[in-house]
N, C-alpha and C positions, 0 to 999 in steps of 0.2 A: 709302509707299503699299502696299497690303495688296491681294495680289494674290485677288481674287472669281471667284466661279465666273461667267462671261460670258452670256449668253442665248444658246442655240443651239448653245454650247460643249458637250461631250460630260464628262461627270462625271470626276472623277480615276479610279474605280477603269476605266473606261471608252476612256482614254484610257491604262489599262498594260496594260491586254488587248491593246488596238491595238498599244501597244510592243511585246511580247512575243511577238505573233503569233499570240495566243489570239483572234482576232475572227472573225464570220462575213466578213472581205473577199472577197468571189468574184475578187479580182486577185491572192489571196496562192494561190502555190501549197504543196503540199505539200515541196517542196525547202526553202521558207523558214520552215515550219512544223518541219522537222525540222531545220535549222540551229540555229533557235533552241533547239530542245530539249537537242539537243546542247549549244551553248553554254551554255545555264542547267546544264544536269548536270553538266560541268565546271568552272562557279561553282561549284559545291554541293560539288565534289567537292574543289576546294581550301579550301572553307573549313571542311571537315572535318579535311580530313589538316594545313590551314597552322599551326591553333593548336598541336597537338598536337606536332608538329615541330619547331615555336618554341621549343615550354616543354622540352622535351626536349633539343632541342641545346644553348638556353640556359640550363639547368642544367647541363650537361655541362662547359660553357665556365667559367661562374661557379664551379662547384668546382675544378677545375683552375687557375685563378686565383688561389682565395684559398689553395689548397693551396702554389702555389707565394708567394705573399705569404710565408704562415706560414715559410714553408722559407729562403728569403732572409734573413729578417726574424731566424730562429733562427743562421742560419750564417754571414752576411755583418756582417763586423767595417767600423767607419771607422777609417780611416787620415788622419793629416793625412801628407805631403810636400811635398817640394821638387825642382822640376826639376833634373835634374842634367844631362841630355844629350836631343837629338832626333837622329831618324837618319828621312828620305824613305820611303815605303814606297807601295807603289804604291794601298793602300787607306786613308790614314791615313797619321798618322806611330808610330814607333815611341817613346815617352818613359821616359827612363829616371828611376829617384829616389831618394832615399834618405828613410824617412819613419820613423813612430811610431803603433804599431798602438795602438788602445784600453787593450790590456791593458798599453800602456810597452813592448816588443817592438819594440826599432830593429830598421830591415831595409834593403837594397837590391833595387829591384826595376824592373821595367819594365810597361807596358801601353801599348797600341794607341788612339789615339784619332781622330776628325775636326774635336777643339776645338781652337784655334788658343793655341797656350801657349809660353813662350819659359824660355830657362835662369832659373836664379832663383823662377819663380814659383810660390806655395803654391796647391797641389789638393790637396782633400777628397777621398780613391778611399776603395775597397769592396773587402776583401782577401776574395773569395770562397774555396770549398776547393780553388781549380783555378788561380785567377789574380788580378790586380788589374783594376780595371775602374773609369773613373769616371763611370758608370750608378751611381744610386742603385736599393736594392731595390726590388723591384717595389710601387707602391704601389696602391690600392684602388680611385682612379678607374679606373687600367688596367685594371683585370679588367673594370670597368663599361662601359667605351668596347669593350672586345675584343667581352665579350659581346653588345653591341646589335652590334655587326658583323657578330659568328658569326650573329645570328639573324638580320639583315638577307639575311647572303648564303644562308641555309639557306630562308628564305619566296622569294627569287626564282630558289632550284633548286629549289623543291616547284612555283611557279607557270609554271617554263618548261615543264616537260610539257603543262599543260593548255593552256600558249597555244600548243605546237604542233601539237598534235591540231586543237586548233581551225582554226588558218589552214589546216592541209593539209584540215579537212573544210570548210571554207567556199573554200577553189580546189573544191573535187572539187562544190559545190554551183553555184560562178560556170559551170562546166562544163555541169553539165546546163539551168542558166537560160536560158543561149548556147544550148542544144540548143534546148530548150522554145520560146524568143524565136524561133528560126528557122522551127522547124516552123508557129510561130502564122501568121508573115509568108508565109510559100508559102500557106498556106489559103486568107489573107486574099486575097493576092494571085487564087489560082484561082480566089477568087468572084466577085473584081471583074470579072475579065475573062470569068468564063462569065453 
């Protein structure tokens, strides 16, 4: 059902003046005339600075990413092994192995893990230029997932400034409303009673 303009109903554009606070109402005061203003200007103002911030951080994020892809990808050899030993460690265990780097290169070595592996068993690791790891290189969705992150958390620290301008100018507005509402009520009140 297609929603029609009603008889007596007030026009759309007529009806966001009223939202807005742009209408002749003689019950709107000037306090909710300037709230609004306010508010609208710090709409404007984040949707000014949010894109630009976005695209900024999340380029920042996205090259760094694929930078480090690239760099992993160049330096980090696979290794097959074999469990040779566990030893308790209070963040992981510690696994020891004895494997067979890419190049044919037998080794003994150890790395830290939280996967649950027992003597005996064959793990695929990643002999980077500092340690072993069985983290495979960084791959390409990561950088994609990282960067809508970075840019998620970068739009809602561009947007918390303007949301708290705002709540602290809309108390400082409920304030004088309270003021206004009072003084109307004594008026009202003196005239009833004179």
């Amino acid at each position: 059902m297609s929603r029609s303009h009603r008889p007596g109903s007030p026009p759309r554009t007529a009806a966001l003046r009223r939202r807005l606070g742009w209408d002749a109402n003689p019950l709107r005061r000037d306090v909710d005339r300037r709230q609004r203003l306010v508010g609208l200007a710090l709409l404007v103002l984040f949707l000014l600075v949010a894109p630009v911030t976005g695209l900024r951080v999340g380029a920042a994020a996205y090259d760094r990413g694929v930078r480090t892809e690239l760099a992993e990808a160049a330096t980090w050899q696979p290794v097959s092994a074999v469990v040779t030993g566990l030893a308790d460690r209070k963040h992981g265990d510690r696994v020891d192995v004895v494997g067979t780097a890419a190049d044919g290169h037998r080794f003994v070595g150890s790395y830290t893990t939280a996967r649950v592996v027992a003597v005996g068993d064959h793990v695929k690791l990643w002999a980077t230029p500092v340690r072993l790891t069985d983290n495979p290189p960084r791959r390409h969705v990561r950088t994609v997932t990282d960067t809508v992150l970075t840019v998620a958390v970068s739009l809602l620290a561009v947007a918390a400034g303007p949301v708290l301008v705002h709540v602290l100018f809309r108390r400082r507005c409920d304030r004088v409303r309270s003021r206004l509402w009072d003084t109307a009520w004594v008026r009202l009140d003196h005239r009833t009673n004179h």
